[in-house]
OpenMM code with the backbone's topology and positions (N, CA, C; nanometers):
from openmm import Vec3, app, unit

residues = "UNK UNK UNK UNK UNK UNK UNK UNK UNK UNK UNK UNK UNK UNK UNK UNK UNK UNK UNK UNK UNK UNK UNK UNK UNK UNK UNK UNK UNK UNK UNK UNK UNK UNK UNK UNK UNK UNK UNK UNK UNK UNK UNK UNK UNK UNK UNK UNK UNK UNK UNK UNK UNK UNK UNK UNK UNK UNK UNK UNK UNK UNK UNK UNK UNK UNK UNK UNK UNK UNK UNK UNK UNK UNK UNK UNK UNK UNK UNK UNK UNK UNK UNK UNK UNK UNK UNK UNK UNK UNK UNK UNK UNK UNK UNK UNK UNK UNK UNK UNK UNK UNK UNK UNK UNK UNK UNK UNK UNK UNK UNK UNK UNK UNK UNK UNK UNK UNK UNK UNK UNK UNK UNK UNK".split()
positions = [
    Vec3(-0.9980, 0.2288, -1.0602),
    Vec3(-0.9226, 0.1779, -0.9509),
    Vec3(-1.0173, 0.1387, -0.8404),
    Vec3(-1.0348, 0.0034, -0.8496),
    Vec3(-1.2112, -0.0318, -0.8032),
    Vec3(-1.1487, -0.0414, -0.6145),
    Vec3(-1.0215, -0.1345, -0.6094),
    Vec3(-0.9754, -0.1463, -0.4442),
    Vec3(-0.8909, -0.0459, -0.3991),
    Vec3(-0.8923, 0.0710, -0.4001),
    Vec3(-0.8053, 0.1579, -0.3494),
    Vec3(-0.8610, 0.2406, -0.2397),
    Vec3(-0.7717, 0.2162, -0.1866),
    Vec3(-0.7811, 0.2544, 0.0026),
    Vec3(-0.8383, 0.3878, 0.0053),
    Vec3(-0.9177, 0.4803, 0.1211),
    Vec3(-0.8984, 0.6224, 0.1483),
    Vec3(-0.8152, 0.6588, 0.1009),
    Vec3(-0.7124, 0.6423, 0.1384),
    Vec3(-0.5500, 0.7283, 0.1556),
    Vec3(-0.5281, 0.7579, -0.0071),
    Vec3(-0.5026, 0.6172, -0.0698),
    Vec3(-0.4637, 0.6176, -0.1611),
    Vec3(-0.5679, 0.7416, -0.2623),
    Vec3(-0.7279, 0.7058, -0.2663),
    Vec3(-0.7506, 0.8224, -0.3337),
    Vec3(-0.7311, 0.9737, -0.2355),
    Vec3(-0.6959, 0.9947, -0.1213),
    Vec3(-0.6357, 1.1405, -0.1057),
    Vec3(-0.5475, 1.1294, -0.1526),
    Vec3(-0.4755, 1.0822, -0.2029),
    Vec3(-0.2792, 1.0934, -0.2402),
    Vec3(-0.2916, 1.1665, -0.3989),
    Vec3(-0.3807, 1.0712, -0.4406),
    Vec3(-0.4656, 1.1006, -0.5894),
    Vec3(-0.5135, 1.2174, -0.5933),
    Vec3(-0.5909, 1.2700, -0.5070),
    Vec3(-0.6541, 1.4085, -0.4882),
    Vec3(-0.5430, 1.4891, -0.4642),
    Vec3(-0.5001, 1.4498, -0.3619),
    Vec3(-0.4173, 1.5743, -0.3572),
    Vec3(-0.2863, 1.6157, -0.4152),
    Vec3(-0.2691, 1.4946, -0.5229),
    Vec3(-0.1571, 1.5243, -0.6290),
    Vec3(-0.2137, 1.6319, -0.7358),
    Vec3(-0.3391, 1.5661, -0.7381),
    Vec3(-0.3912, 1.6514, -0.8607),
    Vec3(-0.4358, 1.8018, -0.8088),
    Vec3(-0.3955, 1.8530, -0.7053),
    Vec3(-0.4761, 1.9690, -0.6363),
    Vec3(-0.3097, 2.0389, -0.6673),
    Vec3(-0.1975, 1.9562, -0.6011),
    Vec3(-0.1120, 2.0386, -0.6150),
    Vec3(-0.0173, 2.0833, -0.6538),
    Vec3(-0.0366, 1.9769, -0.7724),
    Vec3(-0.0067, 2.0104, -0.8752),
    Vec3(0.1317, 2.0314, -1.0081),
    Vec3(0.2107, 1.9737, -1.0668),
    Vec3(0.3184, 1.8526, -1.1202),
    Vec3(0.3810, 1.7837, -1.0862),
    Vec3(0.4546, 1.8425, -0.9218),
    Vec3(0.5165, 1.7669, -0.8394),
    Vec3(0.4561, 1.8015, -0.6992),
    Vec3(0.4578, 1.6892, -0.6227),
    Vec3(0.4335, 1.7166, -0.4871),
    Vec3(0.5276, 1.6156, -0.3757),
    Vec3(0.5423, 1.7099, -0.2838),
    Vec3(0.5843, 1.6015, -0.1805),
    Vec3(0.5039, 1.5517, -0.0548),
    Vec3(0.4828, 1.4757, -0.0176),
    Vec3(0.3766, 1.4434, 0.0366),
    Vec3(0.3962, 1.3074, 0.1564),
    Vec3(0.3667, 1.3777, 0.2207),
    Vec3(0.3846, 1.3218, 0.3820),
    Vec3(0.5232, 1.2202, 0.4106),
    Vec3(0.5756, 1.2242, 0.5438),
    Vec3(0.7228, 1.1510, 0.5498),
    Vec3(0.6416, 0.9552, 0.5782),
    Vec3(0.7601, 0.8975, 0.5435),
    Vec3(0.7029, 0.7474, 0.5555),
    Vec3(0.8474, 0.7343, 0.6747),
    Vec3(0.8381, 0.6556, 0.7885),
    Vec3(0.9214, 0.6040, 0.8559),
    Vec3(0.8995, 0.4381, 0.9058),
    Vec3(0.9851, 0.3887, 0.9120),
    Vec3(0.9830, 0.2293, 0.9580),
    Vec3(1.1151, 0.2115, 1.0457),
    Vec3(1.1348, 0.1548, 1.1389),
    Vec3(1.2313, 0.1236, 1.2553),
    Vec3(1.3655, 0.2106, 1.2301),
    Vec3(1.3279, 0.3640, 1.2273),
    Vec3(1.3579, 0.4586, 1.2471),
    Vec3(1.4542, 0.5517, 1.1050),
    Vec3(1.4244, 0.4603, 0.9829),
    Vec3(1.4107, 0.4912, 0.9101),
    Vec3(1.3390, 0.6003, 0.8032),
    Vec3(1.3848, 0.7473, 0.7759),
    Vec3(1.2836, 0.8028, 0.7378),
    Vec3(1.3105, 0.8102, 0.5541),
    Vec3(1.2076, 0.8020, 0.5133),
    Vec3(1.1821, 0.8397, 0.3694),
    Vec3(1.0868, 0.9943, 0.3298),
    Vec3(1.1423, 0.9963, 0.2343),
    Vec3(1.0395, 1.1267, 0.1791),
    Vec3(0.9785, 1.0688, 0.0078),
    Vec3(0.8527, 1.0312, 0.0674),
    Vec3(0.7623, 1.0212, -0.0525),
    Vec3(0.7156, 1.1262, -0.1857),
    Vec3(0.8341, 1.1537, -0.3111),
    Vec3(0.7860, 1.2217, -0.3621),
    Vec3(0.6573, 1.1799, -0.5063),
    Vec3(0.6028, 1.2360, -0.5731),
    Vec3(0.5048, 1.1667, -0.6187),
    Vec3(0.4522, 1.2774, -0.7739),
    Vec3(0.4853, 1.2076, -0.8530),
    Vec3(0.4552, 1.3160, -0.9788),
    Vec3(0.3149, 1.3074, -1.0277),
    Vec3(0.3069, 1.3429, -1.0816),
    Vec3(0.1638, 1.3823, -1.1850),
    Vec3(0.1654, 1.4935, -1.2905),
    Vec3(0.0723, 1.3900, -1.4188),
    Vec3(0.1004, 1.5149, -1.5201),
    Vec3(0.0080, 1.4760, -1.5929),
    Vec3(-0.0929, 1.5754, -1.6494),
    Vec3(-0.1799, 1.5304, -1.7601),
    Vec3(-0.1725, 1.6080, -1.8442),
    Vec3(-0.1905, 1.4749, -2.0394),
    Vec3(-0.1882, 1.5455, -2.1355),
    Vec3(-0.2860, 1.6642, -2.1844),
    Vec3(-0.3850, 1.6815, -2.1060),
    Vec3(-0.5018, 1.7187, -2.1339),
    Vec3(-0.5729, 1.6790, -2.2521),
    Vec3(-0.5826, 1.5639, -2.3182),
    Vec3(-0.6474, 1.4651, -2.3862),
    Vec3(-0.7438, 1.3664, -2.3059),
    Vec3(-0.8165, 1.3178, -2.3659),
    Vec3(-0.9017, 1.2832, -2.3572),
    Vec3(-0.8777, 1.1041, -2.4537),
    Vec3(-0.8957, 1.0104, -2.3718),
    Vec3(-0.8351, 0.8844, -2.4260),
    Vec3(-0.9840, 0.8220, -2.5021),
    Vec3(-0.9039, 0.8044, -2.6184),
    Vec3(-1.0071, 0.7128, -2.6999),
    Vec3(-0.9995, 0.5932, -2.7297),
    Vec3(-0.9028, 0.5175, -2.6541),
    Vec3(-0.8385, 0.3728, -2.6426),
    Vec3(-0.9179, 0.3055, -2.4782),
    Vec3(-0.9599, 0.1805, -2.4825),
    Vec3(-0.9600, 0.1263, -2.3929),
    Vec3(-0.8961, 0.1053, -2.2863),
    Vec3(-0.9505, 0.1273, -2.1330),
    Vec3(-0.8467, 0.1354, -2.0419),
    Vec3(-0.7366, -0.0119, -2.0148),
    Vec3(-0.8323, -0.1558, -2.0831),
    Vec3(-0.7218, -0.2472, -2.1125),
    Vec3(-0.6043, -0.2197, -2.1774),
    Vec3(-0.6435, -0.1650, -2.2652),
    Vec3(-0.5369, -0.1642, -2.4006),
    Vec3(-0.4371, -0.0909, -2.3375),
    Vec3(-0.4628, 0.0322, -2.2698),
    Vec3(-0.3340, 0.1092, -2.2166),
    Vec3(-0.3150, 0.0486, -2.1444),
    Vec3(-0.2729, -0.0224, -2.0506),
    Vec3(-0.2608, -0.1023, -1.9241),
    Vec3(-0.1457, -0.1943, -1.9670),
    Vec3(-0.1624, -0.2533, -2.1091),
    Vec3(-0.1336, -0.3648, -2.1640),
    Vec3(-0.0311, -0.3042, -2.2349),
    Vec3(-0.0260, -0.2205, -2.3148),
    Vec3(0.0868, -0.1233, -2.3734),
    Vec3(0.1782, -0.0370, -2.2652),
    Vec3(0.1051, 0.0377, -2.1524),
    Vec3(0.2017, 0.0568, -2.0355),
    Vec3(0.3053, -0.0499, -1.9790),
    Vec3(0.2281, -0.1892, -2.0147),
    Vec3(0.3066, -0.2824, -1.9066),
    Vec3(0.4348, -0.3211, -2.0294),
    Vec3(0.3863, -0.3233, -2.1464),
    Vec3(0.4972, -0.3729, -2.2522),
    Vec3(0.5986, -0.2757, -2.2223),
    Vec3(0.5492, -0.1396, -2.2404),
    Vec3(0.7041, -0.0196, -2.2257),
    Vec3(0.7417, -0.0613, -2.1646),
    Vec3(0.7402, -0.0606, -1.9872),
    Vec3(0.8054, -0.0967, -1.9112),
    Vec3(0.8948, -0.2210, -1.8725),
    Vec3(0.8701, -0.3372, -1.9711),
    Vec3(0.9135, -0.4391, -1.9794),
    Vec3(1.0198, -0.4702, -2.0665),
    Vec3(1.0133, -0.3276, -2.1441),
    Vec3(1.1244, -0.2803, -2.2387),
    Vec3(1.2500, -0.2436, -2.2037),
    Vec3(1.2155, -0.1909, -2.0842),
    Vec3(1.3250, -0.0682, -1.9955),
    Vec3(1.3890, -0.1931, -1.8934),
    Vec3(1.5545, -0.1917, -1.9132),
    Vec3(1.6186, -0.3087, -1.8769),
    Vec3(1.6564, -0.2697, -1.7054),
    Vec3(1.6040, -0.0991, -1.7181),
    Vec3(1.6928, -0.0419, -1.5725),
    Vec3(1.5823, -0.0957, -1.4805),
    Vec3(1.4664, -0.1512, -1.4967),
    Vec3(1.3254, -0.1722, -1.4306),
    Vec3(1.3421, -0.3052, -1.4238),
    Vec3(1.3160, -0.3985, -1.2482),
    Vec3(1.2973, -0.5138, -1.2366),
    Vec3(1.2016, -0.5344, -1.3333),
    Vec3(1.1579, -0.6735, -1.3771),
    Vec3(1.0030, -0.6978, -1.4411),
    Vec3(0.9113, -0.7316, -1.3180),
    Vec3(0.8151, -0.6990, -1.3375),
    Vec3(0.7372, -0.6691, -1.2334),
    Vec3(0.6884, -0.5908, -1.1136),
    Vec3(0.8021, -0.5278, -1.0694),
    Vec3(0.8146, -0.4398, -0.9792),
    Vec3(0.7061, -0.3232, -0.9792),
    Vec3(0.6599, -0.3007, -1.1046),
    Vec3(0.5839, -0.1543, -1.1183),
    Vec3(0.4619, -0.1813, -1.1398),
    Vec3(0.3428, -0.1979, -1.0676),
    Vec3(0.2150, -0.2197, -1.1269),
    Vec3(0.1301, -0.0798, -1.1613),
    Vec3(0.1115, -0.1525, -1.2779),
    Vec3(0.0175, -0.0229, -1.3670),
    Vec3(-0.1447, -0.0464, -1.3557),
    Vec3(-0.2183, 0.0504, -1.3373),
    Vec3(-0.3517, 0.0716, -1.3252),
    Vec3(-0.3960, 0.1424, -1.4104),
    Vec3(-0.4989, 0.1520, -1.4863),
    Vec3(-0.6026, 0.2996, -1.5584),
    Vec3(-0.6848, 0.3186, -1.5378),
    Vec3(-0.7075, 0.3966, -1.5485),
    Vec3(-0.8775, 0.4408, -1.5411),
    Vec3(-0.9259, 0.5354, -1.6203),
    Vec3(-1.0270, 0.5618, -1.7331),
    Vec3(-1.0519, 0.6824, -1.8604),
    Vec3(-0.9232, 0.7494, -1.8682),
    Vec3(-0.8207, 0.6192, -1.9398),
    Vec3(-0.6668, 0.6798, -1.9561),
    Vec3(-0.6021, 0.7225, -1.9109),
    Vec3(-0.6035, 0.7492, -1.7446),
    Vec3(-0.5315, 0.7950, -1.6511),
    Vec3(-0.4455, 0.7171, -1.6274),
    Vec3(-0.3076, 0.7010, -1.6015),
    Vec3(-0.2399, 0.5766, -1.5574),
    Vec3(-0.1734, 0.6075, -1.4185),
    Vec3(-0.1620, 0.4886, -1.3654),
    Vec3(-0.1418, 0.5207, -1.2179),
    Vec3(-0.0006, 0.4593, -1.1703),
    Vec3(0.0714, 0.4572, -1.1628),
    Vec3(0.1975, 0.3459, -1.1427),
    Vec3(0.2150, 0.3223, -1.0089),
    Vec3(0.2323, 0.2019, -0.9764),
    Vec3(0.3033, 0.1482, -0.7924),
    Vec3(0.4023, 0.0922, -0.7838),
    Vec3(0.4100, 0.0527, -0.6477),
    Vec3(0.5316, -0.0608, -0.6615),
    Vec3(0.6589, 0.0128, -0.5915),
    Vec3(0.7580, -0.0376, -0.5734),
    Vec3(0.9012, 0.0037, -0.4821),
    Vec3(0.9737, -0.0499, -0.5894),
    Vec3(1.0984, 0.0573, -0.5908),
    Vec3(1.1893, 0.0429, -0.6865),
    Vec3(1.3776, 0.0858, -0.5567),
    Vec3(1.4403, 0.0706, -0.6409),
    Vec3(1.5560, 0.1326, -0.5675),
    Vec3(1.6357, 0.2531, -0.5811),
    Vec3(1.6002, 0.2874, -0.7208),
    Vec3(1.6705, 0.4437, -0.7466),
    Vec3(1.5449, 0.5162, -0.8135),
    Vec3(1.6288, 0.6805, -0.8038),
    Vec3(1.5176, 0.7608, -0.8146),
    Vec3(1.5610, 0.7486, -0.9637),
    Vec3(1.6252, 0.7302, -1.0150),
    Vec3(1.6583, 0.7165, -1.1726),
    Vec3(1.5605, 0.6126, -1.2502),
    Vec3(1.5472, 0.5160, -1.1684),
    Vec3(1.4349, 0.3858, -1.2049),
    Vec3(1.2936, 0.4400, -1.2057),
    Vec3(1.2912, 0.4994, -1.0898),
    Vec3(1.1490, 0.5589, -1.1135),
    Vec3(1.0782, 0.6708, -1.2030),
    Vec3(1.2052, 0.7513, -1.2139),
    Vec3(1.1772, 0.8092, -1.3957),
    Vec3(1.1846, 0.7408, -1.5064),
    Vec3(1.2738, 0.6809, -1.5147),
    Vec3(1.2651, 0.5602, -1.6397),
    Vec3(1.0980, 0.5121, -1.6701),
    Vec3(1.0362, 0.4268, -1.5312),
    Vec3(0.8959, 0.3989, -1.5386),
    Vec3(0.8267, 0.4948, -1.5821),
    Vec3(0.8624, 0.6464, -1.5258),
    Vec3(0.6983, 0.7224, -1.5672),
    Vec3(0.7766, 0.7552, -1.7586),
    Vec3(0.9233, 0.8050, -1.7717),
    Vec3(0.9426, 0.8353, -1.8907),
    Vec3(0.8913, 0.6663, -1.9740),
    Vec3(0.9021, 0.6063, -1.9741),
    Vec3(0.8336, 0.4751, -2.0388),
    Vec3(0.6705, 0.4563, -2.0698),
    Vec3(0.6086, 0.4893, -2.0025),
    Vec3(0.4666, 0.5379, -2.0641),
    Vec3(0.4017, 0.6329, -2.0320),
    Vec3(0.4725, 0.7630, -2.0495),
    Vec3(0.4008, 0.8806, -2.1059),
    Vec3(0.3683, 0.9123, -2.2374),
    Vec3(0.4142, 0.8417, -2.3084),
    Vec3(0.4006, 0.8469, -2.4577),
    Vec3(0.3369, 0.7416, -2.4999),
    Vec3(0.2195, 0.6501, -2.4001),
    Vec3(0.1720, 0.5428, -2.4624),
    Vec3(0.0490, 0.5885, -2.5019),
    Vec3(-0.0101, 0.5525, -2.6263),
    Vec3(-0.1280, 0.5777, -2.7121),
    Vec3(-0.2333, 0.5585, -2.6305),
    Vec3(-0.3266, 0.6886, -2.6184),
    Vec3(-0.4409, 0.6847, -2.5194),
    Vec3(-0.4543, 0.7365, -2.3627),
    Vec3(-0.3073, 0.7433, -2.2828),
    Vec3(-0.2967, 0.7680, -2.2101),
    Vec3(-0.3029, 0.9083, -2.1833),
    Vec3(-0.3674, 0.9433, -2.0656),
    Vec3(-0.4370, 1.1234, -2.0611),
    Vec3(-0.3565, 1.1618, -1.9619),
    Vec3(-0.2054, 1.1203, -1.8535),
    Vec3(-0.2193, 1.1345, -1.7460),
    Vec3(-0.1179, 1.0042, -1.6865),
    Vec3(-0.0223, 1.0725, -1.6329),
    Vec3(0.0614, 0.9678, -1.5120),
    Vec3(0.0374, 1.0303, -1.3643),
    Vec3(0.0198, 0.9392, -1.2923),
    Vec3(0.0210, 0.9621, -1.1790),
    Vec3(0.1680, 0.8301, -1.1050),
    Vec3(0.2639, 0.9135, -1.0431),
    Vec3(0.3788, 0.8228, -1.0165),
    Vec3(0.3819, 0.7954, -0.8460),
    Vec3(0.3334, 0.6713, -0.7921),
    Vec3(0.3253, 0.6496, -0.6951),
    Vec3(0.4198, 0.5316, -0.6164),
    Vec3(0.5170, 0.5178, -0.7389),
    Vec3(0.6551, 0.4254, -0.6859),
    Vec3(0.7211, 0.4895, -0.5839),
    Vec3(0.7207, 0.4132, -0.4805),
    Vec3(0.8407, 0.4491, -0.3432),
    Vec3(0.9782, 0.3619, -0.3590),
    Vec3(1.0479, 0.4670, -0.2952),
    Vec3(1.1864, 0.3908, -0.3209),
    Vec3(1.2427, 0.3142, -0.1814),
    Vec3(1.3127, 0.2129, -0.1962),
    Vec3(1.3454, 0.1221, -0.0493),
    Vec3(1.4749, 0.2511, -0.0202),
    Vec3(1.4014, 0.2068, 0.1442),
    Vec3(1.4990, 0.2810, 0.2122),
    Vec3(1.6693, 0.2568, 0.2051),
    Vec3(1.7763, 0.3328, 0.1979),
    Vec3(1.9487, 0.2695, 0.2041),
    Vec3(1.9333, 0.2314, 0.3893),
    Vec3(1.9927, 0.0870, 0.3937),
    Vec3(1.9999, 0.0808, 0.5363),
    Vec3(2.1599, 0.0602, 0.5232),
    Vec3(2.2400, 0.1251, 0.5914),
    Vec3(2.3840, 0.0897, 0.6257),
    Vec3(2.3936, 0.0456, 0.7366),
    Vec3(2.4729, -0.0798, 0.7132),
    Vec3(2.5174, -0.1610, 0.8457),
    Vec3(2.6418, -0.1330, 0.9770),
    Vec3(2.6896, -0.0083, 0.9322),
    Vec3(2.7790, 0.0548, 1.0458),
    Vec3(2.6634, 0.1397, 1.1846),
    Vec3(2.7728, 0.0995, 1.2842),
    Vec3(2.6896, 0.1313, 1.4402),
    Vec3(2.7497, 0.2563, 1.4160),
] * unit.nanometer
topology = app.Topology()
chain = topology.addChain("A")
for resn in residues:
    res = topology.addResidue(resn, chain)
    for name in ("N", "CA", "C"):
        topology.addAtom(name, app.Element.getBySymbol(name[0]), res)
């Protein structure tokens, strides 16, 4: 993950510090608050597949799964780690993504970093 911000590798660190689930810091926008939750899980394997190849097989699962915009979820690897992004709208979607390639050949490791759009209701 050659462009990834500070933040982003603390988020990384400190998923992996604490370990299957974490919740991790509030996100707010014009007074909107969210709670960023963020999974992680490794097979404890060790990937003997190219980090293309999983990337490329992550992106097919997901392109499989009809509850998932196409595109919405960008996948990353790194020595079989997979990383997922992107904004989705339900928390149901965003399991779908990580249940969609945890079982892809080679992969050592999800890290789930999809945020969900905030509900804005239009009553004063």
């Amino acid at each position: 993950m050659k462009n990834q911000t500070l933040l982003q590798r603390e988020l990384i660190a400190a998923i992996k510090l604490a370990g299957p689930t974490s919740s991790v810091g509030k996100m707010s926008s014009a007074g909107i608050e969210g709670h960023l939750v963020l999974l992680y899980f490794s097979t404890g394997k060790t990937s003997t597949r190219a980090d293309g190849d999983i990337a490329l097989s992550a992106n097919n699962a997901l392109a499989w799964q009809i509850q998932i915009p196409l595109d919405a979820v960008e996948v990353e690897v790194e020595q079989g780690f997979v990383t997922l992004s992107g904004t989705l709208d339900t928390e149901t979607q965003r399991q779908c993504a990580v249940d969609a390639v945890r079982n892809v050949a080679g992969a050592t490791g999800v890290s789930n970093c999809i945020s969900l759009r905030p509900i804005v209701s239009g009553g004063t």
